[in-house]
ZAMARFI-904294 format. One record per residue (C-alpha): x, y, z. Coordinates in pm, 1 decimal. Layout:
<nodes>
NODE        X        Y        Z
NODE        X        Y        Z
...
</nodes>
This chain:
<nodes>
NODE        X        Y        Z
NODE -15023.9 -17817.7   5345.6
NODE -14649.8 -17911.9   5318.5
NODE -14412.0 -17804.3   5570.8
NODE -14202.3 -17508.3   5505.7
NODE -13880.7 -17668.5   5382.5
NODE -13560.5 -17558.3   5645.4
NODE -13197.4 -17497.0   5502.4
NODE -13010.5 -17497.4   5788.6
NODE -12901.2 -17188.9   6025.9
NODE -12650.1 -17087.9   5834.7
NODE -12886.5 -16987.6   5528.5
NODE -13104.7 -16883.4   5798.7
NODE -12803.8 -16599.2   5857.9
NODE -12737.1 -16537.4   5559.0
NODE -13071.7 -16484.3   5439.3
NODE -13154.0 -16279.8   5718.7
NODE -12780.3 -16061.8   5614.2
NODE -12983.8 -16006.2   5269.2
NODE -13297.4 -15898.1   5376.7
NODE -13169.2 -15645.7   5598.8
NODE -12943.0 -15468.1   5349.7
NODE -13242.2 -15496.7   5030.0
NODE -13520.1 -15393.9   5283.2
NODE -13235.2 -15043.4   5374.1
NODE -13166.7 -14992.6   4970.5
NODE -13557.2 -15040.3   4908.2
NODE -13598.3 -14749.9   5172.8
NODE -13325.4 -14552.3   5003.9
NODE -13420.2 -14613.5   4635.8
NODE -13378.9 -14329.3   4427.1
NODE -13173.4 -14140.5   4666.6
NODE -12887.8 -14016.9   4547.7
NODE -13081.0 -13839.7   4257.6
NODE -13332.8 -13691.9   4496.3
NODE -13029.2 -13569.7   4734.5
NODE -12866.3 -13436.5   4387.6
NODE -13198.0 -13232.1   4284.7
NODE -13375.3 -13142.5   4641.6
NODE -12997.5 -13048.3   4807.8
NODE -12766.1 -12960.5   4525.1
NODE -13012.3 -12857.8   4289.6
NODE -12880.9 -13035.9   3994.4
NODE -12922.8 -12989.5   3625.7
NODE -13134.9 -13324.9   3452.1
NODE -12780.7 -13376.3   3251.6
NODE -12646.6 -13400.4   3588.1
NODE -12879.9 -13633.4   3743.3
NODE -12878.1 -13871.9   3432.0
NODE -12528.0 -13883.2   3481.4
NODE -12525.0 -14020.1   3827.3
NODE -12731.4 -14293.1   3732.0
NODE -12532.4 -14357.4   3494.0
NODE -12181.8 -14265.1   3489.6
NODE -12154.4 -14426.7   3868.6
NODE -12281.6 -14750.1   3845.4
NODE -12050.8 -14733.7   3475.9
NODE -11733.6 -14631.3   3696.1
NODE -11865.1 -14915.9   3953.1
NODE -11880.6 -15188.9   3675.9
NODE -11511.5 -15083.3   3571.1
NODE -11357.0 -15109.1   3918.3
NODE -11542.4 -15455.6   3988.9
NODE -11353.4 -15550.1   3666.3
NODE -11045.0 -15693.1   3872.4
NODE -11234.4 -15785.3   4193.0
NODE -11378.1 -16113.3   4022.5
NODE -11022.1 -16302.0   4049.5
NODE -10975.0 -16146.7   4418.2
NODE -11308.9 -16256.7   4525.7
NODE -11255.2 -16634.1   4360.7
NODE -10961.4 -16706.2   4569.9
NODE -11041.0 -16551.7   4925.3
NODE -11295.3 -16703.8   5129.3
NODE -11616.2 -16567.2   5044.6
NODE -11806.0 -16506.8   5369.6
NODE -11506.1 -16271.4   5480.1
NODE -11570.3 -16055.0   5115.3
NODE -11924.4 -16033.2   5171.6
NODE -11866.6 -15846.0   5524.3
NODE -11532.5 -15622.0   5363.5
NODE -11823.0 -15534.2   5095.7
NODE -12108.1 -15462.1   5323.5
NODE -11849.6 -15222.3   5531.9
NODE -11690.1 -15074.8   5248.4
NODE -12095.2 -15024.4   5129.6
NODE -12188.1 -14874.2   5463.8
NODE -11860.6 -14645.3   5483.8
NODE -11924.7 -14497.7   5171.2
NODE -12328.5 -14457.1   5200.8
NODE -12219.7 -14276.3   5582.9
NODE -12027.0 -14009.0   5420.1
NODE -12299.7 -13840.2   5258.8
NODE -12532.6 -13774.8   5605.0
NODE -12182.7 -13691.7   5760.6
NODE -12120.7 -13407.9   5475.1
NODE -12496.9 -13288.9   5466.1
NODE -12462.6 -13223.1   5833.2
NODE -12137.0 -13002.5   5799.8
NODE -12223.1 -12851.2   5477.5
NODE -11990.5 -13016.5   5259.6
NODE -12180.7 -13244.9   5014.5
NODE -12100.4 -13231.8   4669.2
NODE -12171.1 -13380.5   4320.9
NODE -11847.7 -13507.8   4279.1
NODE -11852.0 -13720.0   4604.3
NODE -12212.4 -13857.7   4490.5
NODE -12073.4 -13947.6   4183.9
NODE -11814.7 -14160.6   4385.1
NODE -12041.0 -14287.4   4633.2
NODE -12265.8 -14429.4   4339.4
NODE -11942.4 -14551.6   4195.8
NODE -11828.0 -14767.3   4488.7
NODE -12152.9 -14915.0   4584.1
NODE -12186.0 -15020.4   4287.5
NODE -11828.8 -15221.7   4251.7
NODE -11912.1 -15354.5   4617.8
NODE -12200.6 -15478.8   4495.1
NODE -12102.2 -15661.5   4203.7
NODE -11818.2 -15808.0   4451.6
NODE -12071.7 -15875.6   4705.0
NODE -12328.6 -16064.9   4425.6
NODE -11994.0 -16282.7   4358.5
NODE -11871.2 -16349.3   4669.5
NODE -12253.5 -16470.6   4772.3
NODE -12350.2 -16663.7   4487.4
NODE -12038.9 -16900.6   4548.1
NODE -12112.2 -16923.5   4938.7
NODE -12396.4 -17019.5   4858.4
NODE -12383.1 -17271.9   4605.0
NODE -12128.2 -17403.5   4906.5
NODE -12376.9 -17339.3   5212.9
NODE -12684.1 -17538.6   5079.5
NODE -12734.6 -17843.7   4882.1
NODE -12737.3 -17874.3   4500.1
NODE -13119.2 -17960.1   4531.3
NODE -13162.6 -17686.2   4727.0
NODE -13055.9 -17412.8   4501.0
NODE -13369.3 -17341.2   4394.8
NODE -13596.9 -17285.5   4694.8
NODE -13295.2 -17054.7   4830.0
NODE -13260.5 -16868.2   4538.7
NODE -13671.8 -16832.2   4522.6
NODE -13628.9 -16736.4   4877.4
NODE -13432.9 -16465.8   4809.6
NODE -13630.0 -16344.8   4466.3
NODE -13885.0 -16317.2   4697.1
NODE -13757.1 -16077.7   4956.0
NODE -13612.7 -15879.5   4647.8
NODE -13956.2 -15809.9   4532.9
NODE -14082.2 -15784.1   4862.0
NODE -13861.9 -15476.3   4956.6
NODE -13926.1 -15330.6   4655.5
NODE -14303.2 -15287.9   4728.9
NODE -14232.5 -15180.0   5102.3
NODE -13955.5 -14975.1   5085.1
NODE -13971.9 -14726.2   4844.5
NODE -14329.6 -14567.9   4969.1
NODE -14165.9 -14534.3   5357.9
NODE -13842.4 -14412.7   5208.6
NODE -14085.8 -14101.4   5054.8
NODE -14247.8 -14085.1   5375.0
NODE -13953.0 -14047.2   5543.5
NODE -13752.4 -13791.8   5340.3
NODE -14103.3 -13600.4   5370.7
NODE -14056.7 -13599.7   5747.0
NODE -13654.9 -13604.4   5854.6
NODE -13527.3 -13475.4   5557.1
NODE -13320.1 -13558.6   5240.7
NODE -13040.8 -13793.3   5390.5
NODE -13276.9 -13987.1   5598.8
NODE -13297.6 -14293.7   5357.7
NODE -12942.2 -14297.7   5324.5
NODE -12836.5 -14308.1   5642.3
NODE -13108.6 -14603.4   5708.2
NODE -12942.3 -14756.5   5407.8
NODE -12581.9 -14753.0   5554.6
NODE -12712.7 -14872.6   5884.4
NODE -12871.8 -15174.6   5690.5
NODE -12518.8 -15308.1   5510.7
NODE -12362.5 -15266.2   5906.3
NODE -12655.0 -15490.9   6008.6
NODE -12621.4 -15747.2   5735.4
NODE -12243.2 -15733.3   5817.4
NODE -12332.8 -15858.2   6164.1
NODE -12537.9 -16107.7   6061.9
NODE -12297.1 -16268.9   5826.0
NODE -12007.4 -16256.3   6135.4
NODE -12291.2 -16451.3   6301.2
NODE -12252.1 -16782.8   6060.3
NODE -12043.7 -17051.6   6192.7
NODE -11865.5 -17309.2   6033.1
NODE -11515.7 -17334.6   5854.6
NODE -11469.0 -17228.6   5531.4
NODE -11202.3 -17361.3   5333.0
NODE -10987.1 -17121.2   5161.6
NODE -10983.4 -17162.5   4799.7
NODE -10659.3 -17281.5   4592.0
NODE -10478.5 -17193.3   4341.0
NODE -10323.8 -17441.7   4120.9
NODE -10028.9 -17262.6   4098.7
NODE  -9891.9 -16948.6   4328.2
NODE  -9846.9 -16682.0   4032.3
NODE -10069.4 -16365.3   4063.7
NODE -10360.8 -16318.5   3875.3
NODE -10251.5 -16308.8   3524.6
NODE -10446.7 -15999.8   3310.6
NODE -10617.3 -16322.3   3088.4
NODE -10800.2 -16417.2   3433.4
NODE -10975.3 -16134.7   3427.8
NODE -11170.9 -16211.6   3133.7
NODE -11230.6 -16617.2   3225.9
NODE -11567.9 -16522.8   3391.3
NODE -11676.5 -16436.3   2994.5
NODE -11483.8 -16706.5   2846.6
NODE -11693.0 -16967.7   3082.2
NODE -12003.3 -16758.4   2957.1
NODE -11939.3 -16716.9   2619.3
NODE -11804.1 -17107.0   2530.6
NODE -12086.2 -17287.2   2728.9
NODE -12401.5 -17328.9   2456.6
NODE -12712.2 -17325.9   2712.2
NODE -12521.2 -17037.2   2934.3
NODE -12407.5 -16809.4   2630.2
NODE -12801.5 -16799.7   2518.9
NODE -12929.3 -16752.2   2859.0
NODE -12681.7 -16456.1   2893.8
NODE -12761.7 -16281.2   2619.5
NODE -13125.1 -16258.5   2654.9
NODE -13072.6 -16200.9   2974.6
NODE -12826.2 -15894.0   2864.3
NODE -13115.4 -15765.4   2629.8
NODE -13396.9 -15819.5   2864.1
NODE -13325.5 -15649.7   3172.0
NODE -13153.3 -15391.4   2943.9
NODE -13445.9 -15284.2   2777.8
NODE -13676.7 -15326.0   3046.9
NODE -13473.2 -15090.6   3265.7
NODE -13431.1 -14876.5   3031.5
NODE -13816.4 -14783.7   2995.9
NODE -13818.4 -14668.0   3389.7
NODE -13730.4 -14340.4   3324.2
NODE -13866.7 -14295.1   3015.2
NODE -14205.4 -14368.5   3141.8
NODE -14147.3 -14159.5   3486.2
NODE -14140.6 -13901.2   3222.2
NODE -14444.1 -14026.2   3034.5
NODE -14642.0 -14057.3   3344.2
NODE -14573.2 -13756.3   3501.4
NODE -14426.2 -13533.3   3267.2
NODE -14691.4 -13583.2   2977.9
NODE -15027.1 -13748.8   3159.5
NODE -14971.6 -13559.0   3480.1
NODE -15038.7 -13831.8   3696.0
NODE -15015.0 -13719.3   4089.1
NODE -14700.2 -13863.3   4214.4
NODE -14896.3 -14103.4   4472.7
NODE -15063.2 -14261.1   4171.6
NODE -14678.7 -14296.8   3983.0
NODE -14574.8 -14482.9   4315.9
NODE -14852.4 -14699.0   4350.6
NODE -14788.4 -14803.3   3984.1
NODE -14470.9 -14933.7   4056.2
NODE -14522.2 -15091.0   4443.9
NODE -14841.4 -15249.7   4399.4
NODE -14715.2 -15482.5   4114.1
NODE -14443.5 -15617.6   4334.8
NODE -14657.6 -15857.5   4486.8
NODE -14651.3 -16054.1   4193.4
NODE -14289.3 -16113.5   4294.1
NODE -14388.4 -16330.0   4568.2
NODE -14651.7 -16532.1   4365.8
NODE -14347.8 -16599.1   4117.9
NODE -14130.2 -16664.5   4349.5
NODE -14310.0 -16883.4   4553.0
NODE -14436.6 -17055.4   4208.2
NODE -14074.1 -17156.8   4062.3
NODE -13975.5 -17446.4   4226.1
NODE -14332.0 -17604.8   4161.5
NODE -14350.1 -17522.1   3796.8
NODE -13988.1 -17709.3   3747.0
NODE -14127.6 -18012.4   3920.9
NODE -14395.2 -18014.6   3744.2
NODE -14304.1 -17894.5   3398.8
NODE -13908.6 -17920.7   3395.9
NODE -13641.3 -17629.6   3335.7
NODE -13594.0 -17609.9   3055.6
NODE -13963.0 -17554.2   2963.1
NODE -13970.2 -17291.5   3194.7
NODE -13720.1 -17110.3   3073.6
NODE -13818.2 -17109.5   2732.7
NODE -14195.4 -17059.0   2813.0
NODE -14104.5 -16789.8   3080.2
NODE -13858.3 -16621.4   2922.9
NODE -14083.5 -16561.8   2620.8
NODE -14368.3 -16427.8   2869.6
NODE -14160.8 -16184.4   2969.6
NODE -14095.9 -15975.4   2715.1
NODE -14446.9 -15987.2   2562.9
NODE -14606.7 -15720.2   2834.4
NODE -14388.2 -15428.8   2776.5
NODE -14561.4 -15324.4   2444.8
NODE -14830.9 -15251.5   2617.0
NODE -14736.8 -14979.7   2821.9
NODE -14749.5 -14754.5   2462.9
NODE -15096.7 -14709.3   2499.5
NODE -15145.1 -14594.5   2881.8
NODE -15372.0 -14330.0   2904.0
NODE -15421.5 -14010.0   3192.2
NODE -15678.9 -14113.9   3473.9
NODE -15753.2 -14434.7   3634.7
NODE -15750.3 -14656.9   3320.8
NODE -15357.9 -14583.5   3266.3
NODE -15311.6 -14627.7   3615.8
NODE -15487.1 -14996.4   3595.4
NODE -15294.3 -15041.0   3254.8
NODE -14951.5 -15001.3   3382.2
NODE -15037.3 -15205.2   3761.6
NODE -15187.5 -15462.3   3513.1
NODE -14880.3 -15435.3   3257.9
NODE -14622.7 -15442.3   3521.7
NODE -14795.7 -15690.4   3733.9
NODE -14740.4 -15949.5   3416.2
NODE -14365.0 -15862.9   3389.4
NODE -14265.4 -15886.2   3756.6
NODE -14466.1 -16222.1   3803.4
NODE -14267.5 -16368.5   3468.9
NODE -13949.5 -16245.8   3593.8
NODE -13996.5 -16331.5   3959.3
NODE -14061.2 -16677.0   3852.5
NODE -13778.1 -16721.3   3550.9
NODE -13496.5 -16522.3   3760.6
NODE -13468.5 -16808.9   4050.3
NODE -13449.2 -17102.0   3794.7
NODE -13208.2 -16901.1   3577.7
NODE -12991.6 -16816.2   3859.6
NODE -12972.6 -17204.0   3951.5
NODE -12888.4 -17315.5   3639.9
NODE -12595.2 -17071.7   3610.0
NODE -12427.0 -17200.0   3967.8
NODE -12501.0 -17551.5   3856.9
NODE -12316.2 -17494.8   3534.9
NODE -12029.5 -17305.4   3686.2
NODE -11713.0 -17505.6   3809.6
NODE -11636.0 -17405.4   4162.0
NODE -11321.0 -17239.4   4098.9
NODE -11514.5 -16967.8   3793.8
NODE -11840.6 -16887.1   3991.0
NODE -11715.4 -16592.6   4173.2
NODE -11575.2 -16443.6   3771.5
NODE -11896.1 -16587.7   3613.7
NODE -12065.7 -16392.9   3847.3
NODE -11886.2 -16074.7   3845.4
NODE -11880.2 -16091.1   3485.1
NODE -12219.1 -16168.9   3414.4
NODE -12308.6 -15862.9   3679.2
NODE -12066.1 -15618.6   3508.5
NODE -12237.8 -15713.2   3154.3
NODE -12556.7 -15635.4   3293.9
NODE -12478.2 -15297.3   3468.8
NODE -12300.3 -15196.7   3108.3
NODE -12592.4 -15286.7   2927.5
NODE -12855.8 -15119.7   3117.3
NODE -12637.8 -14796.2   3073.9
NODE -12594.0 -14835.2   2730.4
NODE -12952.9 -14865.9   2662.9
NODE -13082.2 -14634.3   2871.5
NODE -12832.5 -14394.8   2729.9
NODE -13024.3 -14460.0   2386.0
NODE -13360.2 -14480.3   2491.4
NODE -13305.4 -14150.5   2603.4
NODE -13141.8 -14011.7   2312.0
NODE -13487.7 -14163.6   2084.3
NODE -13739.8 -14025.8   2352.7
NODE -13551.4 -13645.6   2293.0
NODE -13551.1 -13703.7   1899.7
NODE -13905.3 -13855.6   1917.3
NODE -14130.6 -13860.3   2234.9
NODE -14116.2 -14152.7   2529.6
NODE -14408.4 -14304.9   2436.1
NODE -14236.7 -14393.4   2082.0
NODE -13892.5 -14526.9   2242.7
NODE -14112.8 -14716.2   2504.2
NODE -14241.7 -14882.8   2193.6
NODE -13901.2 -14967.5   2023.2
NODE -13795.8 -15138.5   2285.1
NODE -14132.2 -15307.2   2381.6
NODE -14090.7 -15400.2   1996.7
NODE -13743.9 -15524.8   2020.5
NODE -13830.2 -15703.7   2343.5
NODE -14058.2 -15927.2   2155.5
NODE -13767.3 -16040.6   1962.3
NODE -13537.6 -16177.9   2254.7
NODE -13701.8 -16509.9   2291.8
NODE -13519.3 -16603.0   1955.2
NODE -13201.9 -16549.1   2206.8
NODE -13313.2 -16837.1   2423.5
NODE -13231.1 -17150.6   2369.1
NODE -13396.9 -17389.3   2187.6
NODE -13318.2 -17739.1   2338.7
NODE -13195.5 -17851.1   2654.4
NODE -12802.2 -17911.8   2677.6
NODE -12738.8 -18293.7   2677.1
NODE -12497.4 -18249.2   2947.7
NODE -12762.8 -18149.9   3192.2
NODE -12831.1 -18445.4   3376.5
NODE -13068.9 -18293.0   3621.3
NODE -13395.8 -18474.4   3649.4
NODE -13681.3 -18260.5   3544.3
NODE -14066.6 -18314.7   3515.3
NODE -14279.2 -18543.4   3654.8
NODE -13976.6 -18746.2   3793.4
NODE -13858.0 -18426.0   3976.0
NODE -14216.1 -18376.8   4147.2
NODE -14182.1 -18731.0   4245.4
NODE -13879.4 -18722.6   4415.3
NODE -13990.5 -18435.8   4583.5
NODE -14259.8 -18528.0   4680.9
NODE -14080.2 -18831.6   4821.6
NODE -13815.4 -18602.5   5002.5
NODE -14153.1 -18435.9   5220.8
NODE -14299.5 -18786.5   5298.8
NODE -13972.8 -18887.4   5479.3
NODE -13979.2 -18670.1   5809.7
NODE -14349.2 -18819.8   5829.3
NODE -14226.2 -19199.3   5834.2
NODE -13952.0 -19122.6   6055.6
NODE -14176.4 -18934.9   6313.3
NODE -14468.2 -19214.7   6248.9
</nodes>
């Protein structure tokens, strides 16, 4: 069995910084909304606006941080975020207890995690492609896939338990407490970091803002992967609610049963995961991104015809299990291709924009699916968009760029390979 490969103790940090602060918003999932109903008793208009209108508002302000971030060390942003994150998360415990929560400053919260998040995604996606060798992009972005998905399953079934037993602000506070934590851990990374350069010393010019989508947009390979990307996640977040609503609106199933149909199919996020870097070895990227990519949006159809009882509960485990493996295993290899094919001096806007995009599109679908499910019924939006999810793939695209040079296939696996014999001849 080969060794578990070692990055260094400065990913070890920062890695540890990540899966503090997902393992806190995995216990606080789906607070703010609860908070909104249980607390302020808020009207369904009202709660669909907070998951929507905030992260929207979010998006907009993160609009101008993707210059900032590019030219200010990164490890420095990534704390400023995770304070600014736990500030804002603190406030609403801190208003419960005196009486003085409101919609408004929910709305607000939601708003400026959301912008210090898209900041914070920047800000670590260039440290990293810094901290850790190109050929090591992968493993740490599987790495961190893989504690994603691994929160996800955890965190959300203990937050319940908890707001069952402390109360309504429990998660959140536990959230907060997580971005202080991963705060301290990144203060804990040594090491100089070079402060970027501009080539000249104007200020950000209003054209900067948009050269995040520019790279995007004029790169062939990156401008394909983006949109599907864009449509993917779009549509497959926009199902969530609609089949919360199917499930326990319309086949009253109990709400253990709803939760165990969305944490039990995590664990195919660590097979994926754990799967990516040896399926690129062995079958190259771009393969895998094609192949993938099209296995992922194949499953959602199938949630259309979930029934009441144990079957639908096995259908949508089995449905969702298929989806979260796919995407577990296509989101670290897409995610290394983008910071290989980013100059240095863009990766902090490519990222910022490309997170912006996403947030926007998830609203704007969501927004839609909703208005078909209240025209129609969920089950037939679910299947429009499992229907126009089958037609992504033709988004992908369809041969490798010529100006990747990155060895792929069967070479790859050999030089791997190679790389894990070494320690053994120099211990030998």
């Amino acid at each position: 069995m080969a060794a578990r490969r070692s990055l260094g103790r400065q990913f070890g940090w920062l890695w540890a910084a990540y899966a503090v602060s997902a393992y806190g918003s995995g216990l606080g999932f789906g607070a703010l909304p609860l908070i909104a109903v249980l607390v302020l008793h808020a009207s369904p208009g009202q709660v669909s606006a907070l998951s929507a209108v905030g992260p929207a508002m979010g998006a907009l302000i993160a609009v101008p941080l993707g210059p900032w971030v590019e030219f200010h060390r990164k490890r420095p942003v990534m704390i400023a975020m995770d304070l600014a994150r736990f500030a804002a998360m603190l406030t609403i415990p801190v208003a419960y207890a005196v009486g003085w929560l409101t919609f408004v400053q929910l709305l607000v919260v939601s708003a400026v995690v959301a912008a210090a998040k898209i900041a914070f995604t920047a800000a670590s996606g260039s440290y990293l492609k810094a901290l850790v060798r190109p050929d090591d992009l992968l493993v740490a972005n599987a790495r961190f896939e893989s504690t994603t998905w691994s929160s996800i399953a955890v965190g959300p079934p203990l937050g319940g338990a908890a707001v069952g037993l402390l109360g309504p602000v429990a998660t959140v506070a536990t959230d907060a407490l997580s971005y202080l934590l991963s705060a301290l851990g990144l203060t804990a990374i040594r090491g100089h970091e070079e402060h970027p350069r501009r080539s000249d010393k104007r200020p950000v010019q209003p054209g900067e803002l948009l050269d995040g989508w520019r790279h995007l947009l004029s790169h062939p390979v990156l401008r394909a992967l983006y949109l599907n990307q864009l449509l993917v996640g779009g549509l497959i977040m926009a199902t969530e609610p609609l089949l919360a609503v199917l499930l326990l609106g319309e086949l009253h199933f109990p709400p253990w049963q709803y939760g165990l149909a969305f944490a039990a199919p995590c664990v195919g996020g660590l097979i994926g995961s754990r799967l990516s870097r040896r399926v690129v070895a062995r079958y190259g990227r771009h393969r895998i991104l094609r192949t993938v990519g099209t296995l992922r949006a194949v499953w959602l159809i199938g949630l259309v015809i979930v029934q009441p009882g144990v079957t639908g509960l096995v259908t949508v485990i089995a449905v969702e299990l298929a989806i979260i493996i796919s995407m577990s295993l296509y989101n670290p290899v897409l995610a290394t291709y983008r910071l290989e094919h980013t100059p240095k001096d863009r990766t902090a806007r490519t990222l910022s924009a490309w997170s912006i995009s996403s947030s926007a599109a998830i609203a704007v679908l969501s927004a839609l699916g909703g208005l078909l499910a209240e025209a129609t019924s969920p089950r037939i939006a679910i299947a429009v968009a499992g229907l126009l999810l089958l037609a992504s793939p033709l988004l992908l695209p369809r041969r490798p760029d010529p100006r990747d040079n990155n060895t792929t296939g069967p070479e790859l696996l050999i030089r791997h390979r190679g790389r894990a014999a070494q320690p053994q001849r120099q211990n030998s």
